[in-house]
N, CA, C and O atoms as a GROMACS GRO file, in nm:
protein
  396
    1UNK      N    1  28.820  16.772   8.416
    1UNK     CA    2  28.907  16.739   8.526
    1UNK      C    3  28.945  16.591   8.512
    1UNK      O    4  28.849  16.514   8.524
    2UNK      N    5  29.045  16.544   8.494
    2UNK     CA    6  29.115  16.433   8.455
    2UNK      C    7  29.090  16.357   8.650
    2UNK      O    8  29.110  16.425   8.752
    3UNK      N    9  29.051  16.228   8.649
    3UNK     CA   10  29.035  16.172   8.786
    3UNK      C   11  29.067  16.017   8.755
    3UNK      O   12  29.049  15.962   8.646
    4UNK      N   13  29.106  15.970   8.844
    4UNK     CA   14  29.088  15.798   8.810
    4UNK      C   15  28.970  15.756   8.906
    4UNK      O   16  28.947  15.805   9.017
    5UNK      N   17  28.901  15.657   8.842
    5UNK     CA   18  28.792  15.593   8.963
    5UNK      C   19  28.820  15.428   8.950
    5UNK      O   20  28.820  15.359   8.848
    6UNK      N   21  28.842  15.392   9.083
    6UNK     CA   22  28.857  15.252   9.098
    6UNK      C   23  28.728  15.179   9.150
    6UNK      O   24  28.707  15.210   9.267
    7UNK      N   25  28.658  15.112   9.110
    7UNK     CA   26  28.595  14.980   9.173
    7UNK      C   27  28.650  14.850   9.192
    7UNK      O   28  28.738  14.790   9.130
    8UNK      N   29  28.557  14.804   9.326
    8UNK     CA   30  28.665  14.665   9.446
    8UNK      C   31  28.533  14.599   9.476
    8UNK      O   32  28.429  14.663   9.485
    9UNK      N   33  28.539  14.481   9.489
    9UNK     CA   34  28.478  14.429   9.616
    9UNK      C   35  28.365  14.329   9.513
    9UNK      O   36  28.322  14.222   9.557
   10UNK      N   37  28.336  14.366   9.415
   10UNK     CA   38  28.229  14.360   9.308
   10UNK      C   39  28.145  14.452   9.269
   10UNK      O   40  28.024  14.427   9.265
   11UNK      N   41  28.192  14.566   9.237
   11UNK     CA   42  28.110  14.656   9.210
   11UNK      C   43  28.145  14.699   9.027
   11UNK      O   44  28.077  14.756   8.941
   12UNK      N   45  28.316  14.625   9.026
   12UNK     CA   46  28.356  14.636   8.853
   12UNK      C   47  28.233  14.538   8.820
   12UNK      O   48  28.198  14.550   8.702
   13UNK      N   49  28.198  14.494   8.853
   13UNK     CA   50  28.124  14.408   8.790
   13UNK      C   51  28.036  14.479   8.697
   13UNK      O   52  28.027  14.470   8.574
   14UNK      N   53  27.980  14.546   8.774
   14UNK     CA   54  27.869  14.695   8.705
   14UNK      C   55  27.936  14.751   8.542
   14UNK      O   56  27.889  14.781   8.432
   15UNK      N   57  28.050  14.743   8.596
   15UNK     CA   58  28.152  14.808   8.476
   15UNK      C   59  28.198  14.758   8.381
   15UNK      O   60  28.298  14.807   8.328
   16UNK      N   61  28.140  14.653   8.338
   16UNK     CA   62  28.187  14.539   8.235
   16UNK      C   63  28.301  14.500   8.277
   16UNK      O   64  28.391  14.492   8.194
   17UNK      N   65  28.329  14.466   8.420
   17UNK     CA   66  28.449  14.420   8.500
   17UNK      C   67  28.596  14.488   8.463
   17UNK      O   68  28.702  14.429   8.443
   18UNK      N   69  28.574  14.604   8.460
   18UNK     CA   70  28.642  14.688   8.427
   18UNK      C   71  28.735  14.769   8.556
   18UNK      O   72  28.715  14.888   8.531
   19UNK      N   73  28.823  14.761   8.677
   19UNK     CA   74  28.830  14.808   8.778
   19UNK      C   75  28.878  14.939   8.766
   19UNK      O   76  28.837  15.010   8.858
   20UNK      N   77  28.952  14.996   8.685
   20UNK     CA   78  29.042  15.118   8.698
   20UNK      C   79  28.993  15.172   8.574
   20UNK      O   80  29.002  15.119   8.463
   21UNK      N   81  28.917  15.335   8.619
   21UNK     CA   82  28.925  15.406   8.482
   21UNK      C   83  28.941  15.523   8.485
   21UNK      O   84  28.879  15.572   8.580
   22UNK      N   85  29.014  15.621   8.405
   22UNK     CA   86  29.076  15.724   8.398
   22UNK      C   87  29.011  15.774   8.305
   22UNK      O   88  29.012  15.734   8.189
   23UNK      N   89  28.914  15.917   8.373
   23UNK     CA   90  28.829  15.963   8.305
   23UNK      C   91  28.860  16.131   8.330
   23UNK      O   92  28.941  16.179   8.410
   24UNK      N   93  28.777  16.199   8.244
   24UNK     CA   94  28.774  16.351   8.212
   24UNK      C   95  28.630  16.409   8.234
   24UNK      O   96  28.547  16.419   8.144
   25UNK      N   97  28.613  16.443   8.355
   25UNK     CA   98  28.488  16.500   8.430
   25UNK      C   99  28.464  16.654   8.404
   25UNK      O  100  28.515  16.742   8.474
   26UNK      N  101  28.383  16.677   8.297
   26UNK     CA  102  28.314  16.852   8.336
   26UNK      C  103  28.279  16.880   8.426
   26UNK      O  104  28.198  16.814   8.492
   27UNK      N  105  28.332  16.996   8.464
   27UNK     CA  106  28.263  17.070   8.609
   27UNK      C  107  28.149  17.111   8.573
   27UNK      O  108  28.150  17.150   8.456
   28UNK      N  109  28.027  17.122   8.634
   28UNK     CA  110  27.885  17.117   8.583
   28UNK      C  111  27.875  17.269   8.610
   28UNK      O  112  27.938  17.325   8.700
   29UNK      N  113  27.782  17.337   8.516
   29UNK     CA  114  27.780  17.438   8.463
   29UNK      C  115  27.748  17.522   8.566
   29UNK      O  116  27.706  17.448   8.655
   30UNK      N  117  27.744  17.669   8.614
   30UNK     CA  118  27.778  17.756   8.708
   30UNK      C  119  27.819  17.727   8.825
   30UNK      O  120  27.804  17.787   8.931
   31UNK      N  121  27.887  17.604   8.790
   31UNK     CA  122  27.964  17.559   8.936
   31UNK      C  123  28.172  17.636   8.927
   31UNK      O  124  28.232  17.679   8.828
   32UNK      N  125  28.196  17.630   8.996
   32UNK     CA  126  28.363  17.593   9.020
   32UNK      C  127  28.436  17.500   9.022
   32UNK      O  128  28.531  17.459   8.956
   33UNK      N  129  28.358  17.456   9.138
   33UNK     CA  130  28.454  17.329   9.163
   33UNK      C  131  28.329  17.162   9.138
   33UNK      O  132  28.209  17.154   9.167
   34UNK      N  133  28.420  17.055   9.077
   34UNK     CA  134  28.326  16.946   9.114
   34UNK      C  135  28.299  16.862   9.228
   34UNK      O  136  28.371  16.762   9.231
   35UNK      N  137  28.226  16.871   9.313
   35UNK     CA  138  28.202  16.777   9.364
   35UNK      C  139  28.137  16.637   9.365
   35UNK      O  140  28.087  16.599   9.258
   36UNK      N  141  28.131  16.548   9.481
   36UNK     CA  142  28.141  16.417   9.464
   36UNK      C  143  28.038  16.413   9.446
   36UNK      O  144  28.012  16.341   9.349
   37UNK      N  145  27.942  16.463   9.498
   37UNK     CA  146  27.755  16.432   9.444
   37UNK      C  147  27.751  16.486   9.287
   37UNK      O  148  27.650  16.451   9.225
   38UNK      N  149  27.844  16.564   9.218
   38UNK     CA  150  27.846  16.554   9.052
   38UNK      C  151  27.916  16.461   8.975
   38UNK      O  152  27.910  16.448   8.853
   39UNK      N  153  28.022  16.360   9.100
   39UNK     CA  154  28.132  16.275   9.024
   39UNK      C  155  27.994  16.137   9.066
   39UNK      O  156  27.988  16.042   8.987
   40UNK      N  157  27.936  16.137   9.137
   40UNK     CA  158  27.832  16.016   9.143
   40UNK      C  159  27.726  15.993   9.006
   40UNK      O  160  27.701  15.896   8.935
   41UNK      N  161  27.687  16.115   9.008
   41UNK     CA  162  27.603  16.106   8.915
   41UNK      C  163  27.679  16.086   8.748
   41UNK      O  164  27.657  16.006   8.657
   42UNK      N  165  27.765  16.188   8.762
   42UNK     CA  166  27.845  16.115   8.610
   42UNK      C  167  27.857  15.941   8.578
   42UNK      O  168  27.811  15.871   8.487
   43UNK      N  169  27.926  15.917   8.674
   43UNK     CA  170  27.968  15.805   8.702
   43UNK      C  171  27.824  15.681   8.681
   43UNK      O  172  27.837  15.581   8.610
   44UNK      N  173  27.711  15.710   8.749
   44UNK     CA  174  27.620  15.638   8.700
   44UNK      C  175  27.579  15.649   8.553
   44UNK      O  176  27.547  15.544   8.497
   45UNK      N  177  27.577  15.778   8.477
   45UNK     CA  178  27.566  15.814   8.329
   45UNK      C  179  27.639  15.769   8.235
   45UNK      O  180  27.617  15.753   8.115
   46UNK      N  181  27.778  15.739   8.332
   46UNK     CA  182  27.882  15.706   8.189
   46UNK      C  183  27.931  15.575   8.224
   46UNK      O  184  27.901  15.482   8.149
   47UNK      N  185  27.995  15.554   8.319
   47UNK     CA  186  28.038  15.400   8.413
   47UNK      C  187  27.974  15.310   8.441
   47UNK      O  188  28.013  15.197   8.417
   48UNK      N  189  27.880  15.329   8.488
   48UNK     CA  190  27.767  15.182   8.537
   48UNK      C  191  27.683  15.142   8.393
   48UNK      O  192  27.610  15.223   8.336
   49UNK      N  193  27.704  15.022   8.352
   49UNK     CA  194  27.645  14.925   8.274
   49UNK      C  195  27.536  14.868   8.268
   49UNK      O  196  27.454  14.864   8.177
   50UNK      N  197  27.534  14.806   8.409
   50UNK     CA  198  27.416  14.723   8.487
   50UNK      C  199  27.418  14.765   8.610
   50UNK      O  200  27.499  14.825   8.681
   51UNK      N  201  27.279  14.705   8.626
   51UNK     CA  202  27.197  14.734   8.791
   51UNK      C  203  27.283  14.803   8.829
   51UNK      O  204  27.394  14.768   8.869
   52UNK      N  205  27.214  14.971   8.816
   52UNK     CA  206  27.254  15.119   8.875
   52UNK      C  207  27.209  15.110   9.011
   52UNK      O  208  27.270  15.175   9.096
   53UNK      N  209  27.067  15.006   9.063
   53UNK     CA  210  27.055  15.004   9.202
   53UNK      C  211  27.123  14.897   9.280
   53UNK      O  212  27.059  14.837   9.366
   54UNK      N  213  27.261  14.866   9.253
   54UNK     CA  214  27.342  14.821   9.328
   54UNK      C  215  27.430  14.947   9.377
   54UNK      O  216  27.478  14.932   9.490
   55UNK      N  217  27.455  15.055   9.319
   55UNK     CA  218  27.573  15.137   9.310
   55UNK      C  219  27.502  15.281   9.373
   55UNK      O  220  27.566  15.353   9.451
   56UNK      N  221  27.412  15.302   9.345
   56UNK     CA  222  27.370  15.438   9.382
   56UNK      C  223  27.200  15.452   9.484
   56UNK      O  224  27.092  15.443   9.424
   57UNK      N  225  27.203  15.460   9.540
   57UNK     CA  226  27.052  15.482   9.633
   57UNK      C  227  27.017  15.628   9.668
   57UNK      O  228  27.082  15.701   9.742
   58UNK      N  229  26.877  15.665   9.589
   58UNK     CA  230  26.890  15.785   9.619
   58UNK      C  231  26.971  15.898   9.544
   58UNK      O  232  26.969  15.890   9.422
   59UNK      N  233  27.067  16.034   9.619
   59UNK     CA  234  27.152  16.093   9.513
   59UNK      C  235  27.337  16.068   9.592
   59UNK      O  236  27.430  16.150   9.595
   60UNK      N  237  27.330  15.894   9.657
   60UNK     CA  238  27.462  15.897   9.715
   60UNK      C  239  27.463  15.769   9.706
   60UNK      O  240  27.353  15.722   9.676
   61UNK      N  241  27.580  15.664   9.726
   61UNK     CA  242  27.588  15.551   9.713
   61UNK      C  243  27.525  15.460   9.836
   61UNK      O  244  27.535  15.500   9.952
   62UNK      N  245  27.467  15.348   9.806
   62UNK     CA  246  27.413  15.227   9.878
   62UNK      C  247  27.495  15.192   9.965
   62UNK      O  248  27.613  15.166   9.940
   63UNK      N  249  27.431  15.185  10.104
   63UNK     CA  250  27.433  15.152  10.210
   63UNK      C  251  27.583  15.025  10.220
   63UNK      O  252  27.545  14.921  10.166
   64UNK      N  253  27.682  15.015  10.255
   64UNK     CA  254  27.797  14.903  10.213
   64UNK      C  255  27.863  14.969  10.122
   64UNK      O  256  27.910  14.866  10.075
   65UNK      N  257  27.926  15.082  10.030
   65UNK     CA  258  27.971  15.066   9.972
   65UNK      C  259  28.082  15.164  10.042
   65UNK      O  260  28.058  15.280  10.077
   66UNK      N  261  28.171  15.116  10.053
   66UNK     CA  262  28.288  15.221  10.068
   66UNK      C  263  28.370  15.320  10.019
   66UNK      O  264  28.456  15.273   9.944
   67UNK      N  265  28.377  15.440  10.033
   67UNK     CA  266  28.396  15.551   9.899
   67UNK      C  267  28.528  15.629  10.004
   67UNK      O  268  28.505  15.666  10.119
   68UNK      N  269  28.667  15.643   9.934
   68UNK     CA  270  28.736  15.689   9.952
   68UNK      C  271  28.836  15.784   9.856
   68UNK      O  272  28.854  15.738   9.743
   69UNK      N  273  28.877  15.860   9.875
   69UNK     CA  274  28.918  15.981   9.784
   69UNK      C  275  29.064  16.034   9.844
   69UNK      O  276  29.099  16.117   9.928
   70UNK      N  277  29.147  15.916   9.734
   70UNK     CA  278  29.284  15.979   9.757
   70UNK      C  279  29.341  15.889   9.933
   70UNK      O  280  29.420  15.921  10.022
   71UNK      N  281  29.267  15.794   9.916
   71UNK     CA  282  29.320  15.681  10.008
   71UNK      C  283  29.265  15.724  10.199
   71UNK      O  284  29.318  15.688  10.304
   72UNK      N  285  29.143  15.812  10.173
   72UNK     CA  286  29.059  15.915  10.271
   72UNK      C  287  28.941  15.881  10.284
   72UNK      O  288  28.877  15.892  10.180
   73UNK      N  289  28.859  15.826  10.411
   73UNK     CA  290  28.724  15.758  10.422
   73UNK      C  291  28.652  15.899  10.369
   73UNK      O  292  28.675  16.006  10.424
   74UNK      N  293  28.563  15.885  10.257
   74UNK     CA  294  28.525  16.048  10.222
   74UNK      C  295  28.395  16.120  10.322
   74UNK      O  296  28.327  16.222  10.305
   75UNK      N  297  28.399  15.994  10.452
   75UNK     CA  298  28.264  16.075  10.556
   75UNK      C  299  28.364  16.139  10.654
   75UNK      O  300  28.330  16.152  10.771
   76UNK      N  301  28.470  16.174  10.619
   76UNK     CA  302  28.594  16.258  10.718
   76UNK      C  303  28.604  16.388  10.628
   76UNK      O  304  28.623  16.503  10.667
   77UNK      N  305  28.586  16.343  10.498
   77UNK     CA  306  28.581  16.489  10.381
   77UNK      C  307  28.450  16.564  10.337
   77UNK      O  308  28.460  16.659  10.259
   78UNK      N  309  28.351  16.532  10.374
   78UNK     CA  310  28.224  16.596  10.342
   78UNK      C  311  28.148  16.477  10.280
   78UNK      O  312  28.038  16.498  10.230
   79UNK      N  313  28.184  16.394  10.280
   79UNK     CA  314  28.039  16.283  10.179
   79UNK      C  315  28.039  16.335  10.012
   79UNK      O  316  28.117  16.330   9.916
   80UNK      N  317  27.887  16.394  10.044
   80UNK     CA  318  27.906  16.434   9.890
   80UNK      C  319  27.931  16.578   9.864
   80UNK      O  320  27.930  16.612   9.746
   81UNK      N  321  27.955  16.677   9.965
   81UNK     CA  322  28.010  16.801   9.954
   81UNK      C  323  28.148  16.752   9.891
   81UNK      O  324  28.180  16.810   9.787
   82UNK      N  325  28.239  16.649   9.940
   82UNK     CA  326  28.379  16.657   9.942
   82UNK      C  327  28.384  16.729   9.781
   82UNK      O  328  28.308  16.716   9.685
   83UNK      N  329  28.505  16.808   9.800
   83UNK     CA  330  28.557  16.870   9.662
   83UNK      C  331  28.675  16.808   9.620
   83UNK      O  332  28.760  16.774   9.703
   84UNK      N  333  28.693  16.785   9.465
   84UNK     CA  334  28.770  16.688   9.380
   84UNK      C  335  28.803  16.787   9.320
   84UNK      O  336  28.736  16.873   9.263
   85UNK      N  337  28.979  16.767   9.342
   85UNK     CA  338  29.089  16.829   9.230
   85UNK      C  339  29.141  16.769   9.158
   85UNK      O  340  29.104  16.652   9.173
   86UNK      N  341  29.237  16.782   9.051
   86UNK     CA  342  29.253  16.730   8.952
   86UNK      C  343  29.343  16.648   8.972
   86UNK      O  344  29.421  16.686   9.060
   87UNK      N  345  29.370  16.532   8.919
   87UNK     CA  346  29.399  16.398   8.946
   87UNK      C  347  29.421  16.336   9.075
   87UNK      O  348  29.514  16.293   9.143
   88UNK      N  349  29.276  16.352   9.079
   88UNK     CA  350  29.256  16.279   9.218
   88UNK      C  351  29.172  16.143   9.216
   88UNK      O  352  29.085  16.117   9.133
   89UNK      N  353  29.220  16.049   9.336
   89UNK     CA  354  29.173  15.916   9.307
   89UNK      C  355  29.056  15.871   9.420
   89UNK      O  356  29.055  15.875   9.543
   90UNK      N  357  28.966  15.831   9.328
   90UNK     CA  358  28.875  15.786   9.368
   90UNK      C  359  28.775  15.649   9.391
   90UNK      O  360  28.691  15.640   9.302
   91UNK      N  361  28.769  15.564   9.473
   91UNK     CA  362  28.762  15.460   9.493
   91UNK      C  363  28.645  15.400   9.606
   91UNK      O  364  28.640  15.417   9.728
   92UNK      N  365  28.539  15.311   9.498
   92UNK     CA  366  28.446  15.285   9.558
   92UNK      C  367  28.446  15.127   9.574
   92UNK      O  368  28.473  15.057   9.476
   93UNK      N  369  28.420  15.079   9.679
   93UNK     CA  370  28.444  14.936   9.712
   93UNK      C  371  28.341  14.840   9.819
   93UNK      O  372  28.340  14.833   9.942
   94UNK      N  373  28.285  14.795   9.751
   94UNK     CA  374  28.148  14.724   9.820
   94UNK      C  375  28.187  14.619   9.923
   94UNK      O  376  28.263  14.523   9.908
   95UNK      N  377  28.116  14.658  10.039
   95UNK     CA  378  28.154  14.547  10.167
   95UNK      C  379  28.077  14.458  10.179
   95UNK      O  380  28.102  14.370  10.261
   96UNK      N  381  27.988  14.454  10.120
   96UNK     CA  382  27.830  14.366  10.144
   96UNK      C  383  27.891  14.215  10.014
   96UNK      O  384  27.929  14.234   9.898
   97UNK      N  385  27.880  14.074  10.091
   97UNK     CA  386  27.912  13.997  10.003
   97UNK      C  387  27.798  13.916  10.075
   97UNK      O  388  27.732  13.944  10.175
   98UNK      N  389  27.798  13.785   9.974
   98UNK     CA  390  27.716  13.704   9.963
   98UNK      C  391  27.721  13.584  10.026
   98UNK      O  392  27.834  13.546  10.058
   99UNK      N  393  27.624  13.509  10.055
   99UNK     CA  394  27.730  13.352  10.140
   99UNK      C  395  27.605  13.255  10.154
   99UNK      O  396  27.618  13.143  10.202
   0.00000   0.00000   0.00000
């Protein structure tokens, strides 16, 4: 499934400061459809570089990070039920800064 995933806020950082990437997600095996608790975990396997415990807590993202799907707060779409179709955009963006 062809998806784009954006990181904001400092979270490319993780990504070898990489913000926008356009990737090709397997739907995980006797599934149908992918969902976002399978696009998280990819995403830590293939996307995150460094400190995975900035980005993921648990089997959902850390507390501050903002996750929207297709320009949609994704706790209005199911969290990590939400279901991802094909070229759909996805965008995680950390609110927590430093000072």
């Amino acid at each position: 499934m062809q998806l784009t995933v954006e990181f904001g806020g400092g979270l490319e950082l993780l990504c070898n400061s990489v913000k926008i990437h356009n990737v090709n997600v397997e739907t995980p095996k006797g599934a149908q459809q992918l969902a976002m608790r399978d696009l998280l975990m990819w995403v830590q396997k293939n996307l995150i570089k460094e400190r995975p415990e900035m980005f993921i807590k648990g089997d959902t993202v850390r507390p501050g990070v903002l996750v929207l799907v297709n320009d949609c707060d994704w706790e209005l779409s199911g969290q990590l039920d939400t279901t991802l179709e094909e070229k759909d955009v996805v965008v995680f963006i950390s609110t927590l800064h430093g000072g």
